[in-house]
DRENFI-385958 format. One record per residue: residue number from 1; residue in one letter; chain; x, y, z of N, C-alpha, C in turn. Coordinates in Angstrom, 3 decimals. Layout:
N
    nr   rest   kette        n.u        n.v        n.w       ca.u       ca.v       ca.w        c.u        c.v        c.w
   NUM      A       A          X          Y          Z          X          Y          Z          X          Y          Z
...
This chain:
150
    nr   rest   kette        n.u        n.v        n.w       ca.u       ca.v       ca.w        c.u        c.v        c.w
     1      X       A      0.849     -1.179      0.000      0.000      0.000      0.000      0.894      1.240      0.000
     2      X       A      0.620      2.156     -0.732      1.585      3.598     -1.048      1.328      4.369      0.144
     3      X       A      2.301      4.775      0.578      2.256      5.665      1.603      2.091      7.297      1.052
     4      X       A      1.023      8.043      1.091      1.529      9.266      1.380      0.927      9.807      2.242
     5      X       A      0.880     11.529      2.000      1.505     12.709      2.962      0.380     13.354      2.560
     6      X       A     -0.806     14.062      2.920     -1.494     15.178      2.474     -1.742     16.545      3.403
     7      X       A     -1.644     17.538      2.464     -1.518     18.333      3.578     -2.833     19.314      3.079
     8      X       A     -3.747     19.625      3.942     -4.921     20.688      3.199     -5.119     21.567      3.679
     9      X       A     -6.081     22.534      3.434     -6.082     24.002      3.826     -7.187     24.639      3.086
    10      X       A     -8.211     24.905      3.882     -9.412     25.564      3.044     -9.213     27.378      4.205
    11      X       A    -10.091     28.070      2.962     -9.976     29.533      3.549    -11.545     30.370      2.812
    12      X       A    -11.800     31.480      3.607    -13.008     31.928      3.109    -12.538     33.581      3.647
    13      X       A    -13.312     34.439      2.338    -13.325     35.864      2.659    -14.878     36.174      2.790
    14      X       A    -14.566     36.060      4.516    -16.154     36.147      4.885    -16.297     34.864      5.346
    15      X       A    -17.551     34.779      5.732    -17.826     33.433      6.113    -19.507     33.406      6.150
    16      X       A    -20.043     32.962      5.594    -19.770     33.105      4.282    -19.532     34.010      3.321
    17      X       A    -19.107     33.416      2.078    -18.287     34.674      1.446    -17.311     33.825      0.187
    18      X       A    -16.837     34.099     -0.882    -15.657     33.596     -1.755    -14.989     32.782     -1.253
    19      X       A    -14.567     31.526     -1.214    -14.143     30.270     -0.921    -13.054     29.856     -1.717
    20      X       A    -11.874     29.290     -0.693    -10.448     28.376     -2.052    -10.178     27.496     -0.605
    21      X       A     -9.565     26.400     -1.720     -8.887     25.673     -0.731     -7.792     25.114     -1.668
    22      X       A     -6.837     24.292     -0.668     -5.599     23.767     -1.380     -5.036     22.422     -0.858
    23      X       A     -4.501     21.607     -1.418     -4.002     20.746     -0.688     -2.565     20.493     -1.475
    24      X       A     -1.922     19.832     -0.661     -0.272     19.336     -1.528     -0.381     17.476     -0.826
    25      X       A     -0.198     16.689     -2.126      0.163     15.284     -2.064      1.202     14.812     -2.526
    26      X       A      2.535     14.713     -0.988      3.594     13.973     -1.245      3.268     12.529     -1.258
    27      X       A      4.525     11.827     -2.149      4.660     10.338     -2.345      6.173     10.187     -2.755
    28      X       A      7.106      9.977     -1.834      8.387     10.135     -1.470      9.126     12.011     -2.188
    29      X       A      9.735     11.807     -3.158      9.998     13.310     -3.554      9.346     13.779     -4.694
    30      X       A      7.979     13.222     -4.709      7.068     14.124     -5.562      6.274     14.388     -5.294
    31      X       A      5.861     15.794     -5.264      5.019     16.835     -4.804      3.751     16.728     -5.801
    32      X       A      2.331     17.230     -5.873      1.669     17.568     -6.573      0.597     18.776     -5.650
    33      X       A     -0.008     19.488     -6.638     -0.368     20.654     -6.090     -1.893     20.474     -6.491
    34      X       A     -2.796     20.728     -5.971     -4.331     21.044     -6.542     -4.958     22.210     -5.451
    35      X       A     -5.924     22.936     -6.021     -6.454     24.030     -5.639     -8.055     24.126     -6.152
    36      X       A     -8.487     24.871     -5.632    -10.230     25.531     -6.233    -11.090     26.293     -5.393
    37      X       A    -11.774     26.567     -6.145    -12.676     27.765     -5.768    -14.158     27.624     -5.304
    38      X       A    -14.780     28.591     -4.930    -16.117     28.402     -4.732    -16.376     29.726     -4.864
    39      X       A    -17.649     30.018     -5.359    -18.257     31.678     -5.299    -18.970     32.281     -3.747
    40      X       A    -19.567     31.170     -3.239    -20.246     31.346     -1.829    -20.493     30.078     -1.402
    41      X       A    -19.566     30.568     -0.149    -18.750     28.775      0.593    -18.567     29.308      2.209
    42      X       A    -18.510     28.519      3.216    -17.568     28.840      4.408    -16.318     28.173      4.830
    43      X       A    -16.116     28.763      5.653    -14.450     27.848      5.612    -14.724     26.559      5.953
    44      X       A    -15.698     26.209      6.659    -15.645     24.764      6.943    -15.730     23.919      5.810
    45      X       A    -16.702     24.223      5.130    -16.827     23.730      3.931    -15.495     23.729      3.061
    46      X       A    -14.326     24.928      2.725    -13.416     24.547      2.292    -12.686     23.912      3.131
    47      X       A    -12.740     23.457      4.277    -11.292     23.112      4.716    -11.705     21.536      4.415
    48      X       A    -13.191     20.919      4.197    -13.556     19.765      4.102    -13.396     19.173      2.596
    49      X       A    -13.462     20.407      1.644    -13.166     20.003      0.208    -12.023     20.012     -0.311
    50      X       A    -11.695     20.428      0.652     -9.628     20.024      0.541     -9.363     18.591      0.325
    51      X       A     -9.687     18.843      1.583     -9.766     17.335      1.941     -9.868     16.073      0.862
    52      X       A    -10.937     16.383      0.668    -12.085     15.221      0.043    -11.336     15.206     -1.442
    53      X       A    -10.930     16.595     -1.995    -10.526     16.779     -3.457     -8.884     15.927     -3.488
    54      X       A     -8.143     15.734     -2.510     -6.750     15.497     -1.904     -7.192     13.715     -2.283
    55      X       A     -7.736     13.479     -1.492     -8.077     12.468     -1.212     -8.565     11.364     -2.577
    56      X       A     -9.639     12.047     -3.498     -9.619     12.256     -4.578     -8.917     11.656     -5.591
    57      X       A     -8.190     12.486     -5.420     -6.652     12.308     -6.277     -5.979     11.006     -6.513
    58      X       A     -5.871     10.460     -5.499     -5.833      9.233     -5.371     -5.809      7.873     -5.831
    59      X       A     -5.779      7.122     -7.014     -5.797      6.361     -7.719     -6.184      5.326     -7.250
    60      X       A     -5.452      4.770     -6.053     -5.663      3.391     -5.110     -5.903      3.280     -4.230
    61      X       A     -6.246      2.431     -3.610     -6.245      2.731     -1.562     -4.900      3.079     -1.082
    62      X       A     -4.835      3.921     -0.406     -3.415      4.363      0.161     -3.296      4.136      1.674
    63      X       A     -2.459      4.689      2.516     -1.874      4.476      3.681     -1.746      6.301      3.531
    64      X       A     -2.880      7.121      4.458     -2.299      8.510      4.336     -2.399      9.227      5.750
    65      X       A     -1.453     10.045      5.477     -1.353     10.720      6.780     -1.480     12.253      6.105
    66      X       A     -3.126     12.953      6.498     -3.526     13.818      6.442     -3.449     14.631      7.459
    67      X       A     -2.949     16.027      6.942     -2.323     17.042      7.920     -3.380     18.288      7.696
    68      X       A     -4.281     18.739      9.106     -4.933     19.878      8.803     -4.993     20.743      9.960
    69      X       A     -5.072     22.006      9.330     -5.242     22.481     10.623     -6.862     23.051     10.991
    70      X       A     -7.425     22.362     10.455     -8.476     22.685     11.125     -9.391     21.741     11.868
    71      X       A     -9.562     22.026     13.079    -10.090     21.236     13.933    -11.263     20.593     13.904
    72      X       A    -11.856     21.381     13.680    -13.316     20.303     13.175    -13.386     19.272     12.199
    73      X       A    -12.516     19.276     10.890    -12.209     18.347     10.234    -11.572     17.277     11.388
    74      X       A    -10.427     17.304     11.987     -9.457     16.466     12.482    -10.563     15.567     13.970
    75      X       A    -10.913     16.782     14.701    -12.110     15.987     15.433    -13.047     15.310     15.431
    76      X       A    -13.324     15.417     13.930    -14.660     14.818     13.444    -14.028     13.119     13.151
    77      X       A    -13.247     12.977     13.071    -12.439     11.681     12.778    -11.831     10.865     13.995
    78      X       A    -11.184     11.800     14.466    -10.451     11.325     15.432    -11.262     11.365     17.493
    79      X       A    -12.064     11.958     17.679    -12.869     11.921     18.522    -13.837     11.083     18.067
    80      X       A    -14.154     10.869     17.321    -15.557      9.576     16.674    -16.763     10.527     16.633
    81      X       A    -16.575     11.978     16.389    -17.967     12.253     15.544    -18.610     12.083     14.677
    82      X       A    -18.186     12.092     13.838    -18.161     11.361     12.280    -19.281      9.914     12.314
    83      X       A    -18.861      9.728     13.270    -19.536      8.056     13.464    -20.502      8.200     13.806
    84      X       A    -20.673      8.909     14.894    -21.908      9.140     16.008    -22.782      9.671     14.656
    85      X       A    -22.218     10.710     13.643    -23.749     11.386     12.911    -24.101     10.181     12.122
    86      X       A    -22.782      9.745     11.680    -23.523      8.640     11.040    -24.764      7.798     11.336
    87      X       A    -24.750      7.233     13.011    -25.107      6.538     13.740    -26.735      6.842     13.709
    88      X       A    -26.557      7.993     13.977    -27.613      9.285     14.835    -28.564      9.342     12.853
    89      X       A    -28.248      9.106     11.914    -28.759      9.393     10.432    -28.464     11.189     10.275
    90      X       A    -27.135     11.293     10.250    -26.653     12.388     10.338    -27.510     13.622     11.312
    91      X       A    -27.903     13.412     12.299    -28.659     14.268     13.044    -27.792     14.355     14.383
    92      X       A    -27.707     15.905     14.773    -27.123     15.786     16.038    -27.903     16.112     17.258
    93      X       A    -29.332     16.466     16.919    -30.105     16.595     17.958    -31.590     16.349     16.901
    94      X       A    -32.494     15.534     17.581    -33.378     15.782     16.617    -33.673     17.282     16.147
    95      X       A    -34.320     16.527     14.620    -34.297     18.209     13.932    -33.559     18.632     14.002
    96      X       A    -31.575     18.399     13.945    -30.518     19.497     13.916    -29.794     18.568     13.276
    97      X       A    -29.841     18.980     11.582    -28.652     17.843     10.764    -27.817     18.528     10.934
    98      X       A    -26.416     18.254     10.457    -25.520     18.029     10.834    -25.110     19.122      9.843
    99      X       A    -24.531     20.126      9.797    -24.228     20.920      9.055    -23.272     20.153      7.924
   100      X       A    -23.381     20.136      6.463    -22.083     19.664      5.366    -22.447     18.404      5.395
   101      X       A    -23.468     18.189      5.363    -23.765     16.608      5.868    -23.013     15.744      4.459
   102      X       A    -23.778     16.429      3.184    -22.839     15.468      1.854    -21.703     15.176      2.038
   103      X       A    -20.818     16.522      2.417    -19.289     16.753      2.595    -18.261     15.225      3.335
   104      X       A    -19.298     15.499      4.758    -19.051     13.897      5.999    -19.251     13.004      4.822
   105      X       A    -20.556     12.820      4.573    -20.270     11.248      4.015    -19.471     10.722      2.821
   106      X       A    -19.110     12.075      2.412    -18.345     11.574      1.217    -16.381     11.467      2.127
   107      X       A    -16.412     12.201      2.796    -15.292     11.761      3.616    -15.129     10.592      4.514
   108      X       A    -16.215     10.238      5.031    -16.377      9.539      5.522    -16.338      8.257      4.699
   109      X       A    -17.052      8.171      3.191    -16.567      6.780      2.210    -15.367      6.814      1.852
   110      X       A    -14.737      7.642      1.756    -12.973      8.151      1.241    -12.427      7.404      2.668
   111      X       A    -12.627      7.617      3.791    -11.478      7.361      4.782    -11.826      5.535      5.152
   112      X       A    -13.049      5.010      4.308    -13.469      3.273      4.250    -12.683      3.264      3.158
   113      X       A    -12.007      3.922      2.044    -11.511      3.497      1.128     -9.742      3.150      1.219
   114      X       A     -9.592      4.254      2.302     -7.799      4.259      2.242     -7.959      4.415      3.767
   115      X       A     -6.434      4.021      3.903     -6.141      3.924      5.920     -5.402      5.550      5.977
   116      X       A     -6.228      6.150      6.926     -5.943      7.553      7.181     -5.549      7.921      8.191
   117      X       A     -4.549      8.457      8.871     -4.442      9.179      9.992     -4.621     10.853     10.109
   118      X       A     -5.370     10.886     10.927     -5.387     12.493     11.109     -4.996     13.398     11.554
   119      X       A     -3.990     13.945     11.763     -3.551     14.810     11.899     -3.423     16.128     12.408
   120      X       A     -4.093     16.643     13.013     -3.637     18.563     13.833     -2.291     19.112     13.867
   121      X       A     -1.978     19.788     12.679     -1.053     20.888     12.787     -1.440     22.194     13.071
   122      X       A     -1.038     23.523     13.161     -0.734     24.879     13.806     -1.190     25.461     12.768
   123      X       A     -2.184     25.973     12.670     -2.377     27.121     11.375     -1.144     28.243     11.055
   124      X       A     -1.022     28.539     10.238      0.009     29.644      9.849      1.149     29.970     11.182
   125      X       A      2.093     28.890     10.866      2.726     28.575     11.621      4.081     28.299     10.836
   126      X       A      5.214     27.082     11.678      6.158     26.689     10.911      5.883     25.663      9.931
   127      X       A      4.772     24.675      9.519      4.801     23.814      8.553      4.557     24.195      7.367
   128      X       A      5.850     24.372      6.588      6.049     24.829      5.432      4.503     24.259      4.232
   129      X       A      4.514     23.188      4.298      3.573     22.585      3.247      2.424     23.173      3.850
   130      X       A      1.839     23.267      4.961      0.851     23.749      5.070     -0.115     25.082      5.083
   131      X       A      1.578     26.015      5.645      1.264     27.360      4.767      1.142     27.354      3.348
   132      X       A      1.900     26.620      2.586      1.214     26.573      1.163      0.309     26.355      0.553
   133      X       A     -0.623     25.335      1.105     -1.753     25.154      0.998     -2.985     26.326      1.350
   134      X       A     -2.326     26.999      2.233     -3.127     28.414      2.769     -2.701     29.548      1.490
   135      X       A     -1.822     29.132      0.887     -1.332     30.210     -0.125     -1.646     29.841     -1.193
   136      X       A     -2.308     28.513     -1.376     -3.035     28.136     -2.870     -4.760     28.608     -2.465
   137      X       A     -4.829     28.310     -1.010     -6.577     28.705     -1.075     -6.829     30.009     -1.300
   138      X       A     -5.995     30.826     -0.769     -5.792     32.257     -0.630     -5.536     32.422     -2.087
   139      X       A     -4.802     32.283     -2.489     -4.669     32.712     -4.246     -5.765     32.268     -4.909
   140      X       A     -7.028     31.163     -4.686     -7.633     30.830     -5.641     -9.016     32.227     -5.392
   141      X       A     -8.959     32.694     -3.889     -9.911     33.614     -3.738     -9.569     34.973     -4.338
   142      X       A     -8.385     35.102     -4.075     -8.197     36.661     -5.070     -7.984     36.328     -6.688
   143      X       A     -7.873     35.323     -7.442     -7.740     34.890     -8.806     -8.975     35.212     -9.492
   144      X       A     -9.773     34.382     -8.348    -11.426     34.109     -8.727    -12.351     35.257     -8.472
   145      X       A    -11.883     36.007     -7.080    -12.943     37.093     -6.739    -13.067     38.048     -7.777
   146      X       A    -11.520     38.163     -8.425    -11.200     39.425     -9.495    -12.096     38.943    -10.909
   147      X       A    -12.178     38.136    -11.219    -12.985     37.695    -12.405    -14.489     37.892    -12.227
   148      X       A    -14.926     37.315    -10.867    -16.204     37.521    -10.747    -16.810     39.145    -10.357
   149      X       A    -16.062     40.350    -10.029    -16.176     41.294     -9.971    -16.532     42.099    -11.433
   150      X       A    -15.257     41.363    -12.580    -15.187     41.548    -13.912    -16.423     42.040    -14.995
């Protein structure tokens, strides 16, 4: 099974508001880069389509160690929320779905597909790859905002 490295990063101007996210997928010394946009998104939502688009990418079942810094992604996995909405038919209180509910389950079939570890790194911090990923989401919102202003 291939080992890699993903590192993601979703961002929003506003919240809601213009949406990018980014991710970088190492597999020993090759890098690959993907990015995208949304017109009206929140960050949660990008930091989850990072994800999912990373993941994506993917060809085979892998062995990955996903790096994010955002917590609700990383908790939702690693505390067993994820499960519980599942459990619950994505509801976290009656009558209260689960906000991104598509988003979960499609992460949620991605992480039955490949062995994942999750990860919490430092937002805009020292992890080089992961500020980059903040610098591809960030670039896809000023790329995109300027066109749609156009």
């Amino acid at each position: 099974m291939k080992e890699i490295e993903l590192y993601t990063d979703g961002a929003c101007s506003g919240n809601p508001g213009p949406g990018g996210w980014g991710c970088v997928l190492c597999y020993g010394e090759i890098k690959k880069e993907l990015s995208g946009f949304e017109a009206h998104t929140t960050n949660n939502r990008m930091e989850l389509t990072a994800a999912i688009e990373g993941l994506h990418a993917l060809n085979q079942p892998c062995s990955v160690k996903l790096y994010s810094d955002s917590s609700y992604l990383i908790n939702a996995f690693s505390l067993g929320w994820v499960y519980n909405w599942e459990k619950k038919n994505w509801l976290r209180k009656p009558n209260d779905e689960v906000p991104n509910k598509e988003l979960w389950i499609e992460l949620l079939r991605l992480s039955r597909t490949h062995r994942i570890e999750w990860i919490k790194v430092k937002g805009h911090a020292d992890n080089e790859l992961n500020n980059r990923c903040d610098r591809l989401a960030v670039g896809q919102i000023k790329e995109n905002s300027t066109k749609i202003r156009s």
